[in-house]
TORFIRO-803142 format. One record per residue: residue in three letters; residue number from 1; z, x, y of N, C-alpha, C, O in turn. Coordinates in steps of 0.001 Angstrom, whole numbers, plus 524288, in hexadecimal, padded with zeros to 5 digits. Atoms other than C-alpha are relative to their C-alpha. Example, Ala and Ser with C-alpha at 12.3 -4.5 7.8 and 13.67 -1.06 7.14 Angstrom:
<atoms>
{'ALA' 1 {80000 8037A 7FB5A} {81E78 8300C 7EE6C} {80000 80384 804B0} {80299 80790 8049D}}
{'SER' 2 {7FFC4 7FCCC 7FB5A} {81BE4 83566 7FBDC} {802DA 7FCFE 80442} {80383 7FEFB 80896}}
</atoms>
This chain:
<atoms>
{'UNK' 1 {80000 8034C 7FB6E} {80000 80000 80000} {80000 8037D 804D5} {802F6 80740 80462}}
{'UNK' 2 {80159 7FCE4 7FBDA} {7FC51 80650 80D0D} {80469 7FDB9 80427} {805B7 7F929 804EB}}
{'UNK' 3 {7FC46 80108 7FC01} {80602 8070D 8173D} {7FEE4 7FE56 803FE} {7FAD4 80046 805AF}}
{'UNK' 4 {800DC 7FFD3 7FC81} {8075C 80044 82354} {7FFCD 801A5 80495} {80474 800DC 80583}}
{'UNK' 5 {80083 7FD03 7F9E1} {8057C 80628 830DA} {806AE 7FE6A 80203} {80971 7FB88 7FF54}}
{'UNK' 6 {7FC5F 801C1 7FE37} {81164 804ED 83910} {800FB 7F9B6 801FB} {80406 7F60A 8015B}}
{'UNK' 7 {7FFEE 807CD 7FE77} {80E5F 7F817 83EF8} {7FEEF 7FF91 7FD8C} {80275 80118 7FAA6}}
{'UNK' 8 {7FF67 80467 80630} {80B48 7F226 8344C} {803BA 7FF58 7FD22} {8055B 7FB67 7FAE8}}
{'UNK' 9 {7F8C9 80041 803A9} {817CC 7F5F2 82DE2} {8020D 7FC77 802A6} {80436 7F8E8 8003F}}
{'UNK' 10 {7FCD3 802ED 7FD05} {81CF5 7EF68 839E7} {7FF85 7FB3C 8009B} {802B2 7F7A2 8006A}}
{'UNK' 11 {7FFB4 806DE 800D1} {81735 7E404 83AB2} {7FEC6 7FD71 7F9F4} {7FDAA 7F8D1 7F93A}}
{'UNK' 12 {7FEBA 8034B 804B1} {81791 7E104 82D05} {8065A 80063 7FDE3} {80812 7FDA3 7FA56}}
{'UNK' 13 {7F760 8001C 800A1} {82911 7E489 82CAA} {8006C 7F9FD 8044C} {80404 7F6CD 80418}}
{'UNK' 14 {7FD4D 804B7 7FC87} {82757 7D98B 83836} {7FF1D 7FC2B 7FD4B} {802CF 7F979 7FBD0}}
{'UNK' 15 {7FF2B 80455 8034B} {8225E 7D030 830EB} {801F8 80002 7FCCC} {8027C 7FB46 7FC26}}
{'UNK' 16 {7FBE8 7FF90 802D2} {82B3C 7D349 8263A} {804CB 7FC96 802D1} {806BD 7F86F 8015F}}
{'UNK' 17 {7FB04 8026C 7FE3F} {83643 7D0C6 82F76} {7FD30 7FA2E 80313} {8006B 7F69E 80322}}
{'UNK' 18 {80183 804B2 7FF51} {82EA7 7C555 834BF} {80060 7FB1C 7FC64} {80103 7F674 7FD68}}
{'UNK' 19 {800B9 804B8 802A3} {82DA5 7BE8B 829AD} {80527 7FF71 7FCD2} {805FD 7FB35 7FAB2}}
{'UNK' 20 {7FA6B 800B5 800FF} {83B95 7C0E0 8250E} {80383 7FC8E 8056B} {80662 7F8C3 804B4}}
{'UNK' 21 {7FD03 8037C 7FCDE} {84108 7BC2C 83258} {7FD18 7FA0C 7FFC8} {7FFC1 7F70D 80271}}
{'UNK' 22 {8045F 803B1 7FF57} {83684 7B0A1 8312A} {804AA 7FCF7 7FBB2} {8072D 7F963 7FDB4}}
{'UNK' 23 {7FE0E 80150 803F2} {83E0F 7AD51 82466} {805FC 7FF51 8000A} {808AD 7FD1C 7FCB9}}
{'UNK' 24 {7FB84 80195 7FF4D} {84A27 7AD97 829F1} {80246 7FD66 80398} {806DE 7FBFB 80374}}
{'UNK' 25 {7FF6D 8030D 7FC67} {8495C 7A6FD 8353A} {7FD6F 7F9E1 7FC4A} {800A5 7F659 7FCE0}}
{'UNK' 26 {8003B 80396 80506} {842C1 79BD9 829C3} {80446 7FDC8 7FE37} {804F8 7F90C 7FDC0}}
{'UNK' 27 {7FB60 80105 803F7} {84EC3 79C29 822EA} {80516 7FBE8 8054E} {807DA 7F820 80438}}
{'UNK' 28 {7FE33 800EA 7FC7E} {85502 79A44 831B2} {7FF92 7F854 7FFD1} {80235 7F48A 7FE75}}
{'UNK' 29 {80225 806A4 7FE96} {84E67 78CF7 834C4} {80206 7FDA9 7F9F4} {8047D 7F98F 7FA6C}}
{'UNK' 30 {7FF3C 80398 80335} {850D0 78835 82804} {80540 7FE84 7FFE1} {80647 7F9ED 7FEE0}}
{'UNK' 31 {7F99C 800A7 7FF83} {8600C 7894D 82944} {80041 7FCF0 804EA} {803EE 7F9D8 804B0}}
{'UNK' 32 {80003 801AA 7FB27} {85E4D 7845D 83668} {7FF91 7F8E3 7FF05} {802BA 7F565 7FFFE}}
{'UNK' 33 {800AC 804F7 801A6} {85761 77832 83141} {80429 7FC5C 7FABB} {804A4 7F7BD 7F97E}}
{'UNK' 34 {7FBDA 803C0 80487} {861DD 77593 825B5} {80541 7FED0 80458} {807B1 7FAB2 803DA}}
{'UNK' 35 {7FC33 80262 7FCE3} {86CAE 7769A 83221} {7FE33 7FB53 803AF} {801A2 7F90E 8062A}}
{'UNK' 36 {802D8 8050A 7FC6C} {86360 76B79 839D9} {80123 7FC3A 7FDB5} {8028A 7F812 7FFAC}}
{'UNK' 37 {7FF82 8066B 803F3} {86463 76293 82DB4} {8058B 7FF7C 80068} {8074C 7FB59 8021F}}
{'UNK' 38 {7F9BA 802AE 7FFF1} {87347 7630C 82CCF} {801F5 7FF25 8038F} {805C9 7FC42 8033B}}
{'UNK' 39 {7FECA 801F3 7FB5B} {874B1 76283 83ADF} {7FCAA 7FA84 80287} {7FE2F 7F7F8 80650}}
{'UNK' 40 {80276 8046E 7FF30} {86ABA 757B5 83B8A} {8055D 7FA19 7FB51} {8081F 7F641 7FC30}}
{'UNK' 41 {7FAB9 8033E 8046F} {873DF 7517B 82E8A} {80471 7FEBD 80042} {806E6 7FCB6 7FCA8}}
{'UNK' 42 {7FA84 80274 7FECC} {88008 74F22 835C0} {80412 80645 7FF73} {8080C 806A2 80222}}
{'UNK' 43 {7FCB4 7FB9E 80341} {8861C 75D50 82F09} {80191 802D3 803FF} {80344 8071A 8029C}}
{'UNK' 44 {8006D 7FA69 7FD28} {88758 764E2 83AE3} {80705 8027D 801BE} {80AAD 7FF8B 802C7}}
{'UNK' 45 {7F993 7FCF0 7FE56} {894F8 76E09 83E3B} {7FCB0 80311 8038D} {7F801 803DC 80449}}
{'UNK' 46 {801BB 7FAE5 7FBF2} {8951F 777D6 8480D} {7FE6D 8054E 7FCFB} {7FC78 808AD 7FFCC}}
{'UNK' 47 {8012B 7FDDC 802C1} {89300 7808F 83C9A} {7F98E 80016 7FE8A} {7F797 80461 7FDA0}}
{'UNK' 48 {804C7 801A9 7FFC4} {8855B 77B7C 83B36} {7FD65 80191 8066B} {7FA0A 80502 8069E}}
{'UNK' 49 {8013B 7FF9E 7FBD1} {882B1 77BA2 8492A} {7FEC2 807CE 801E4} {7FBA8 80A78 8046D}}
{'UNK' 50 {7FFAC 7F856 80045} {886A1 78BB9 8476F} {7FC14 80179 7FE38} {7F8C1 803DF 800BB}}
{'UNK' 51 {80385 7FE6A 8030F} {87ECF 78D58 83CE6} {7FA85 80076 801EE} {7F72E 803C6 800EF}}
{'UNK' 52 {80748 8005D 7FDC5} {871EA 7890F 84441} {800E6 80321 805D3} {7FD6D 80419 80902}}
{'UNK' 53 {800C4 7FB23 7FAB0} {875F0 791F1 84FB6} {7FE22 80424 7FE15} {7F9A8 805AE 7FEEA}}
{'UNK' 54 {80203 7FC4C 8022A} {8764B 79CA6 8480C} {7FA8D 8007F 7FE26} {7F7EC 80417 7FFF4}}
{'UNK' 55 {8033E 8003F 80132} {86B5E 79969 84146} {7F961 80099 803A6} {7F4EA 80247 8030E}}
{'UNK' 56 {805DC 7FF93 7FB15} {8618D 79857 84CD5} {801DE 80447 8030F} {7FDF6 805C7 8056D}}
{'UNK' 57 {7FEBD 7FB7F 7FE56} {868B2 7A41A 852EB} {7FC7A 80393 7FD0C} {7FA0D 80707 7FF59}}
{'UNK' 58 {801D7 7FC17 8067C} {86302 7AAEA 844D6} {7FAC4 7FF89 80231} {7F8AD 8031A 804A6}}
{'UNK' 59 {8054F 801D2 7FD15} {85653 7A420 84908} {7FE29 8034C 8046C} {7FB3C 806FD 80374}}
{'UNK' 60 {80160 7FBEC 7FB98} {85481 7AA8C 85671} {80043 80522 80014} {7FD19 807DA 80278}}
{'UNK' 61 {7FF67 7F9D9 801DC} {85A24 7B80A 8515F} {7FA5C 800C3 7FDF9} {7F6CA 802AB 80092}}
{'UNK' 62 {804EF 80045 800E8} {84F24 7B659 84828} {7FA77 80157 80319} {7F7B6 80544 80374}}
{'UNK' 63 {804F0 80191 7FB25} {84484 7B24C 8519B} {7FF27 80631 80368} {7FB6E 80933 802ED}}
{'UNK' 64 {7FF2C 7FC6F 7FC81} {8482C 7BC89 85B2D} {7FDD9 805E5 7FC0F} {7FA45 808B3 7FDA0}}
{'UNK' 65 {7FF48 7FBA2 802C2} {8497B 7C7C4 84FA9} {7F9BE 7FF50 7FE37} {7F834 8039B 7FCB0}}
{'UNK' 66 {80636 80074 80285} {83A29 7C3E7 84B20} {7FE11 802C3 804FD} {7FB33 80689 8042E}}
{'UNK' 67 {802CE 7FE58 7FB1F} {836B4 7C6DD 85B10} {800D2 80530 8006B} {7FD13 80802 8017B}}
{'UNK' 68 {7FEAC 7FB3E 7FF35} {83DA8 7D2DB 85B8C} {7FE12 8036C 7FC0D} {7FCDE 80750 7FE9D}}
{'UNK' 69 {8019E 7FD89 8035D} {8395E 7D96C 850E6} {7F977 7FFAB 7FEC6} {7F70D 80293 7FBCD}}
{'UNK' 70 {8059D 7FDBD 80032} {82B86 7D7E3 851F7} {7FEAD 80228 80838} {7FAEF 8040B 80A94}}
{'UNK' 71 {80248 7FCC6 7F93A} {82B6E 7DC23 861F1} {8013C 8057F 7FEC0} {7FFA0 8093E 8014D}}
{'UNK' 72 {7FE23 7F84D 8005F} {831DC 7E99F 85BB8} {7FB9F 801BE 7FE6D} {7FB49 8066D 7FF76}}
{'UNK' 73 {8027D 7FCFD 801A6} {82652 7EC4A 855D0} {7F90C 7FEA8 8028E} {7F63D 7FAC3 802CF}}
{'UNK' 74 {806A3 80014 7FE49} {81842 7F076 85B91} {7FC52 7FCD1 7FCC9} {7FC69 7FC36 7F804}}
{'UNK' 75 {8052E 80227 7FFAD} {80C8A 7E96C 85BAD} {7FA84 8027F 801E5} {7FA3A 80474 80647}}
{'UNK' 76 {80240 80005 7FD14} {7FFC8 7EBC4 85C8F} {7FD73 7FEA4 807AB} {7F9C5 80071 80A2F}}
{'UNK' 77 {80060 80397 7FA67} {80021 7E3CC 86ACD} {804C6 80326 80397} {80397 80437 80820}}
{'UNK' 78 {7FC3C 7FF0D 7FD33} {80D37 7E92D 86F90} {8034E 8046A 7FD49} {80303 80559 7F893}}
{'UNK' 79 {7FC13 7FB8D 80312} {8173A 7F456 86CCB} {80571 7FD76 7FE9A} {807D8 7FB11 80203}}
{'UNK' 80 {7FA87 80297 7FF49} {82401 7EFB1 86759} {80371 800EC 8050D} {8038F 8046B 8085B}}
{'UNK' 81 {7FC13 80360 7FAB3} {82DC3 7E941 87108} {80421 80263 80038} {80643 80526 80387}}
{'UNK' 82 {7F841 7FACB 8013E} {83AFA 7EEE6 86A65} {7FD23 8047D 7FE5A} {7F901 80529 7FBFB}}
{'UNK' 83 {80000 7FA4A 802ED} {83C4D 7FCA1 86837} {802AB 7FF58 7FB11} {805CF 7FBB7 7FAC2}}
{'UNK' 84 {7FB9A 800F0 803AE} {84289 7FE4F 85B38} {8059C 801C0 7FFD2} {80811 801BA 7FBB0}}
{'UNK' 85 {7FAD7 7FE86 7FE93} {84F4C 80305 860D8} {802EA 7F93B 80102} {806D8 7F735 7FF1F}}
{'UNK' 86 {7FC41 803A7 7FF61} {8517D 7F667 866AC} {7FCEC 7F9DF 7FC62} {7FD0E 7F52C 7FD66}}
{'UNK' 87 {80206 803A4 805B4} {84AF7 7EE68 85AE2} {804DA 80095 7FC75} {805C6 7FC68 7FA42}}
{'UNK' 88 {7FCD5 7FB7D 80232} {8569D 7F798 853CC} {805B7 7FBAF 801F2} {808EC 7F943 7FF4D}}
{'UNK' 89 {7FB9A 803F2 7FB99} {86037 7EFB6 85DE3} {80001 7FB7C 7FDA4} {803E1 7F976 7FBA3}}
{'UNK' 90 {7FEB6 805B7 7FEF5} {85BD7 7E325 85CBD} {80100 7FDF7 7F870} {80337 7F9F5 7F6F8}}
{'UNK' 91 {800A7 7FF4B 80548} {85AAE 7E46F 84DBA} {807B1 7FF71 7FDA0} {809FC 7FCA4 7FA75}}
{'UNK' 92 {7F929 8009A 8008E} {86AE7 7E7CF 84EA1} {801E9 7FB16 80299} {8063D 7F9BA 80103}}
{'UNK' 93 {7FEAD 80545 7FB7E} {86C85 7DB52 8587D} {7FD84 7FCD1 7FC75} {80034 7F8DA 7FCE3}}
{'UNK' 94 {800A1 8040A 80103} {86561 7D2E2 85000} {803B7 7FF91 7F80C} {80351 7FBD7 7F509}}
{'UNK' 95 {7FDA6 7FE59 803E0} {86E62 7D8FF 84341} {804DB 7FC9E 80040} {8066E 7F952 7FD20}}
{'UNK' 96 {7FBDB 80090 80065} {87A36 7D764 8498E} {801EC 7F96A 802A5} {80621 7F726 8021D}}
{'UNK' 97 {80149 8086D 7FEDB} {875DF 7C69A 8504B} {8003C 7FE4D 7F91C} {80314 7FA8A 7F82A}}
{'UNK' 98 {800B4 8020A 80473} {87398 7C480 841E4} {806DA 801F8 7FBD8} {80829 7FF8A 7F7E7}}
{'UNK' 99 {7FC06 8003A 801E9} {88036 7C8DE 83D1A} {80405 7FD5D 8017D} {80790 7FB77 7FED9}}
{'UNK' 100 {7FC97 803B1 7FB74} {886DE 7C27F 847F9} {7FF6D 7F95B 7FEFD} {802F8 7F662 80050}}
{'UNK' 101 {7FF76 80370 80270} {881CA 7B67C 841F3} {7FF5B 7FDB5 7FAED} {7FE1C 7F94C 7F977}}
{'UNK' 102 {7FF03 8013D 80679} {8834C 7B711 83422} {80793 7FFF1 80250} {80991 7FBDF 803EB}}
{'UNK' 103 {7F94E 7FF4E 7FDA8} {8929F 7B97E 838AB} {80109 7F978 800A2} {80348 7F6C5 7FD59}}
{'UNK' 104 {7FFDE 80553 8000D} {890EA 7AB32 83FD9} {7FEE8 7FCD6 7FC8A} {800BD 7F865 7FCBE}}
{'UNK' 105 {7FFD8 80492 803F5} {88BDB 7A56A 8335A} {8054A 7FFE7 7FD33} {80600 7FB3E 7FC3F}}
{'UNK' 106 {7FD5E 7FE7F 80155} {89809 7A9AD 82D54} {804EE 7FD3B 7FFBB} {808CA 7FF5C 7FDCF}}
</atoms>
């Protein structure tokens, strides 16, 4: 199998991570939609109400973490946006938001 060039490595690791965050933001909405039905069903606590904060919090992390991670890396059209120092950063900031709310599921 012949190796790819650098970009190509790169933009085929993005879609990698594209289509893993794609799949987990999936998994997102679907939890989202089973807390709609029991809050539509009468079921709701403030526990519920948490749950779908978090949950669309997860959502926007998401969202955001798909944008950022493809502006780090060059394009034919443009030079990447982040340097990887502060790709490096946001990479620890989006480590330590995500631990911060596994804690709140808790």
């Amino acid at each position: 199998m012949a190796s790819l060039d650098p970009l190509q490595r790169q933009l085929s690791d993005l879609q990698l991570d594209l289509r893993i965050e794609r799949d987990k933001l999936s998994e997102l909405v679907g939890s989202l939609e089973r807390l709609e039905s029991r809050m539509q069903g009468g079921t709701t606590t403030s526990e519920t109400f948490d749950a779908a904060a978090l949950r669309l919090q997860s959502f926007s992390t998401g969202v955001e973490r798909c944008l950022l991670v493809r502006t780090a890396i060059a394009t034919a059209s443009r030079p990447a946006v982040l340097s990887p120092p502060v790709r490096a950063g946001l990479a620890d900031l989006e480590r330590f938001q995500a631990w911060l709310m596994e804690l709140g599921k808790g």
